[in-house]
C-alpha positions as CSV (number, residue, x, y, z in Angstrom):
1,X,-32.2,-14.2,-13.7
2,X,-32.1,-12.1,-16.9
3,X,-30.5,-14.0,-19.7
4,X,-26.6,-13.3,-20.5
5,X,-26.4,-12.9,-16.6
6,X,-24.1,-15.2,-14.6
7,X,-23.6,-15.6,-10.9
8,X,-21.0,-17.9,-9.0
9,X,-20.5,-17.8,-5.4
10,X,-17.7,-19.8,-3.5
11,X,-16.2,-19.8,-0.2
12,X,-13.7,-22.3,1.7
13,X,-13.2,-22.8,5.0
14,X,-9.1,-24.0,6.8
15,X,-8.3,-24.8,3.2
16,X,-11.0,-27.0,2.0
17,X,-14.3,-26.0,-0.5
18,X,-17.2,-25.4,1.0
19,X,-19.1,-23.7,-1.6
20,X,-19.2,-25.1,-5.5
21,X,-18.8,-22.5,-8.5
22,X,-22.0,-22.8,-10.9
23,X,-24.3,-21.1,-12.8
24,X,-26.6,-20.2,-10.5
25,X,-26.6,-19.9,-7.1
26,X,-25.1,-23.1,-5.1
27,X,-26.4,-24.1,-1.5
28,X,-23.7,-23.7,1.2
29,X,-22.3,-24.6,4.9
30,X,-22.3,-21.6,6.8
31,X,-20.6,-21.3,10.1
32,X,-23.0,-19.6,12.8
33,X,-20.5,-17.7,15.7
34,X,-21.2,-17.2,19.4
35,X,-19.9,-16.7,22.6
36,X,-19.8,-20.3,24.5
37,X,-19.1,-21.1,27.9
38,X,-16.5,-23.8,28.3
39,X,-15.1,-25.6,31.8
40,X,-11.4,-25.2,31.7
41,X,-9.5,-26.9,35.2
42,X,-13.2,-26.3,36.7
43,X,-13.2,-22.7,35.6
44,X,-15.8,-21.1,33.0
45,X,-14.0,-19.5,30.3
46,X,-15.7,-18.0,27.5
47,X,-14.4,-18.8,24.0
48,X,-15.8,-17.6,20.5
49,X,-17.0,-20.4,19.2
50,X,-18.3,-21.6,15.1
51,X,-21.2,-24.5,14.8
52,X,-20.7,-25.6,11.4
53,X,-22.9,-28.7,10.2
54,X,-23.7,-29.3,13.8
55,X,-19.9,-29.7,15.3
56,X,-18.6,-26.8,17.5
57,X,-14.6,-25.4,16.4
58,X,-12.6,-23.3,18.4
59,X,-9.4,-21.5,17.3
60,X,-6.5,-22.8,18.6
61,X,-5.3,-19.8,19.5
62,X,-8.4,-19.0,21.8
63,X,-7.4,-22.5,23.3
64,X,-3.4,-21.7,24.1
65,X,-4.9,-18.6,25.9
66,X,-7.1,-20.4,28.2
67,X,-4.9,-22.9,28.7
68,X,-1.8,-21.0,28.9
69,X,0.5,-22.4,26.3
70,X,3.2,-21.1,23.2
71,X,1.4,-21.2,20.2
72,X,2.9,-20.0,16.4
73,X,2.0,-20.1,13.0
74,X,5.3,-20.5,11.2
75,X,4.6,-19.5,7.3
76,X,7.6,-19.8,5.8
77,X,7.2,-23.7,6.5
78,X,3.6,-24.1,6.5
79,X,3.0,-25.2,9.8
80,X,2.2,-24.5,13.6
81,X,4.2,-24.5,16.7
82,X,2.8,-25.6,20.1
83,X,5.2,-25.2,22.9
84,X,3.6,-25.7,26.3
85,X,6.7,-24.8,28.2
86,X,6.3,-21.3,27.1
87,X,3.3,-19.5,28.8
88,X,0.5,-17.4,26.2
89,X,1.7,-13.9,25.3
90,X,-0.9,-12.3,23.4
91,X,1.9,-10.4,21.8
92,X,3.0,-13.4,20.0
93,X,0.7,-13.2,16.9
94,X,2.5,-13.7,13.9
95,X,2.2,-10.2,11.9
96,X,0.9,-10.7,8.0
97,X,4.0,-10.3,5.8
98,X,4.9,-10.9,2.4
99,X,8.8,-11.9,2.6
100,X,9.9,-9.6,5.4
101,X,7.9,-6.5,5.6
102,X,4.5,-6.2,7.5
103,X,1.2,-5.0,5.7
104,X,-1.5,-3.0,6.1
105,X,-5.1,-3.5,5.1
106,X,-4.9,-1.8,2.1
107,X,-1.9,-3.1,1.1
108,X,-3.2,-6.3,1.6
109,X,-6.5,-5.9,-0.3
110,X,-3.7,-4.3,-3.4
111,X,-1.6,-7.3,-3.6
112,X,-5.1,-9.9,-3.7
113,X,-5.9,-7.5,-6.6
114,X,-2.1,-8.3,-8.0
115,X,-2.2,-11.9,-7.0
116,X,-5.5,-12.7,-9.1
117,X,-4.1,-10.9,-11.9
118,X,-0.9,-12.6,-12.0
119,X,-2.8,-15.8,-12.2
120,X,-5.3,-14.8,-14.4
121,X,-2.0,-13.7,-17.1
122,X,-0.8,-16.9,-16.3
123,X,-3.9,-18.5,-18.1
124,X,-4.0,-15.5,-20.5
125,X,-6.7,-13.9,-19.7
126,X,-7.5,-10.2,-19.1
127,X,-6.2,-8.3,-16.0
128,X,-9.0,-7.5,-13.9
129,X,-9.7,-3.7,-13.2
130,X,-10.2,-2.1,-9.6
131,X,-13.6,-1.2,-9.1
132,X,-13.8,1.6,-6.3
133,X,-17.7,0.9,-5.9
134,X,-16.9,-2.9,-5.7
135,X,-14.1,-2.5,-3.0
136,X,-16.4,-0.2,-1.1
137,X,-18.7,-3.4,-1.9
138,X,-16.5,-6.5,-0.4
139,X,-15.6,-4.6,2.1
140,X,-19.1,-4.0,3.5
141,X,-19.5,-7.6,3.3
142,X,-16.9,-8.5,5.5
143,X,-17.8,-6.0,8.1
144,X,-21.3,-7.3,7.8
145,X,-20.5,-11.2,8.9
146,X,-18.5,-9.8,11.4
147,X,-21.2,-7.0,12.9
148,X,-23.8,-10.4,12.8
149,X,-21.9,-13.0,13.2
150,X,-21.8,-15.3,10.4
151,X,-19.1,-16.7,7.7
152,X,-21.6,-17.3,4.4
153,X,-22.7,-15.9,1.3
154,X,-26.4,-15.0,2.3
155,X,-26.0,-11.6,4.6
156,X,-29.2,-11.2,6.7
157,X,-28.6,-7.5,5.7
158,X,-27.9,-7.4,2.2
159,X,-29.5,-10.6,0.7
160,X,-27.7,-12.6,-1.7
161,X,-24.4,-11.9,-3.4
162,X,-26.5,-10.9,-6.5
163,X,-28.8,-8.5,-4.6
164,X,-25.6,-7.1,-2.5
165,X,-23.4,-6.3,-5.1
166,X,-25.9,-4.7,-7.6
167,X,-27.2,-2.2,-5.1
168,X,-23.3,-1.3,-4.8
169,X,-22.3,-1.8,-8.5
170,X,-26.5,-1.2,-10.5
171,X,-26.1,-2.1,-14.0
172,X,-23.7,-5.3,-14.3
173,X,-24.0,-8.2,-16.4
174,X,-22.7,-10.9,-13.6
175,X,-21.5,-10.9,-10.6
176,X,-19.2,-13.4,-8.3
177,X,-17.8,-14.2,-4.6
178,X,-15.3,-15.9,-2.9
179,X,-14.8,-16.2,0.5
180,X,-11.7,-17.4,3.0
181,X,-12.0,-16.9,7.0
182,X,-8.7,-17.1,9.2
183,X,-6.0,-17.1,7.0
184,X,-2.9,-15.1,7.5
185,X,-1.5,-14.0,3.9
186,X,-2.9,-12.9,0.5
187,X,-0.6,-15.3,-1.0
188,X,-2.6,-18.4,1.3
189,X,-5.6,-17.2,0.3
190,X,-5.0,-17.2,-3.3
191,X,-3.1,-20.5,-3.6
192,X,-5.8,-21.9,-1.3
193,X,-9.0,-20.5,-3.6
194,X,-6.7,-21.4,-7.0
195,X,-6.5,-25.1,-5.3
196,X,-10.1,-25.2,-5.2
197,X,-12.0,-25.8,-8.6
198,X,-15.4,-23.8,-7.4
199,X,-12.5,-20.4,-6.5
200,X,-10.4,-21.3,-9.3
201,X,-13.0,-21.3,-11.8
202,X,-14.4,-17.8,-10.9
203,X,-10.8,-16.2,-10.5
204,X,-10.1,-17.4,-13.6
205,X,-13.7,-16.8,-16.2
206,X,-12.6,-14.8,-18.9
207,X,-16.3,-12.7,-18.7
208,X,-15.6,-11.3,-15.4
209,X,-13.8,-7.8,-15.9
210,X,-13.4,-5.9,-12.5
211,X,-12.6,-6.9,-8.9
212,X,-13.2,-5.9,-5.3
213,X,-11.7,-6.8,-2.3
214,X,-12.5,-6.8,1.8
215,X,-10.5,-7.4,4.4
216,X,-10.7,-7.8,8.3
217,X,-8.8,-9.0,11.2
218,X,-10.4,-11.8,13.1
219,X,-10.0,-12.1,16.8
220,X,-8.0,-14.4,17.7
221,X,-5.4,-13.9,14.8
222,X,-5.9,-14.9,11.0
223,X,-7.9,-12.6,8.7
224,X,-11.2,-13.0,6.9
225,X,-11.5,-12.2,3.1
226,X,-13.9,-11.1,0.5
227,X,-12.8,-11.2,-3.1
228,X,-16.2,-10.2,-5.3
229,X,-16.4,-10.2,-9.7
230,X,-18.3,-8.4,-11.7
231,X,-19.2,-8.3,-15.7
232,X,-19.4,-4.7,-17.0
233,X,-19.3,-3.7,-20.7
């Protein structure tokens, strides 16, 4: 690592740090995905599953299909609804909003951008600058773990964050990551990464100076998210 350089990495998983912030690159969980086959009443039903640490998740929404129940994510109040007299409508997922109106992508990966600079004023600190290479960037990334089918840091394409983000953005002085899988809104994503001291403390270093952001729906509902830093002069 050339001297002056810095790199943090970070990701969390249902609300809870997986990854640490440091100077140098920290060691991480990383949730492998698959297909598995699962006995439901004496049927097999095939479920995308995550083996993280050794213990096997399934989303809850994957579940209400196969079993044929009513389930909701109600944001406003922060919690979900599970009504099994009400049969699984696949029509039911909750639509990202922000107040009342639905987003798109890119209007989603706009108001991260405005998020992180709100909080970043909020501790005085410089606005952070849209970097077109970088978006192009996180971007890339998230379609990456999805096209191979993991949730980490390390792509088995494009190496580390470090290596990743300087063949998109050559010449920078640092670079940084953050990571959140299944969430619905930009505004859960940023409360949950500004919650979490490794997120917090690289949305928040005064030395990084432009920002990219990725973002993907998941099946199943939810969204996956890629925030990535940079340091250029």
């Amino acid at each position: 690592m050339k001297k002056g350089t810095i790199h943090f990495i970070a990701g969390f998983l249902l609300g809870a740090a997986i990854f640490g912030g440091s100077l140098a690159f920290a060691a991480g969980t990383v949730a492998q995905t698959g297909t598995a086959s699962v006995i439901v009443d004496g049927r097999a039903a095939d479920i995308q599953g995550y083996a993280i640490d050794g213990s096997n998740y399934f989303k809850l929404r994957d579940i209400a299909r196969e079993l044929d129940f009513h389930v909701e994510w109600d944001g406003d109040n922060d919690v979900i609804h599970i009504d099994t007299s009400r049969v699984y409508d696949a029509g039911d997922t909750v639509p990202v909003q922000t107040g009342t109106a639905a987003m798109t992508i890119e209007e989603m990966r706009a108001e991260i951008v405005r998020l992180t600079n709100i909080e970043r004023r909020n501790a005085g600190l410089q606005e952070l600058v849209v970097l077109p290479a970088l978006m192009d960037c996180a971007q890339a990334k998230v379609q990456d773990m999805f096209d191979n089918h993991y949730y980490g840091h390390r792509s088995p394409v494009y190496g580390t964050p470090g290596e990743m983000i300087n063949s998109f953005v050559p010449g920078n002085r640092g670079v940084g990551e953050n990571l959140a899988p299944w969430t619905q809104t930009p505004e859960e994503v940023i409360v949950g990464m500004m919650g979490s001291p490794g997120h917090r403390a690289i949305i928040l270093d005064p030395r990084f100076t432009h920002i990219g952001v990725g973002v993907k729906e998941g099946a199943g509902g939810g969204y996956w998210w890629v925030l990535q830093f940079v340091v250029l002069d």
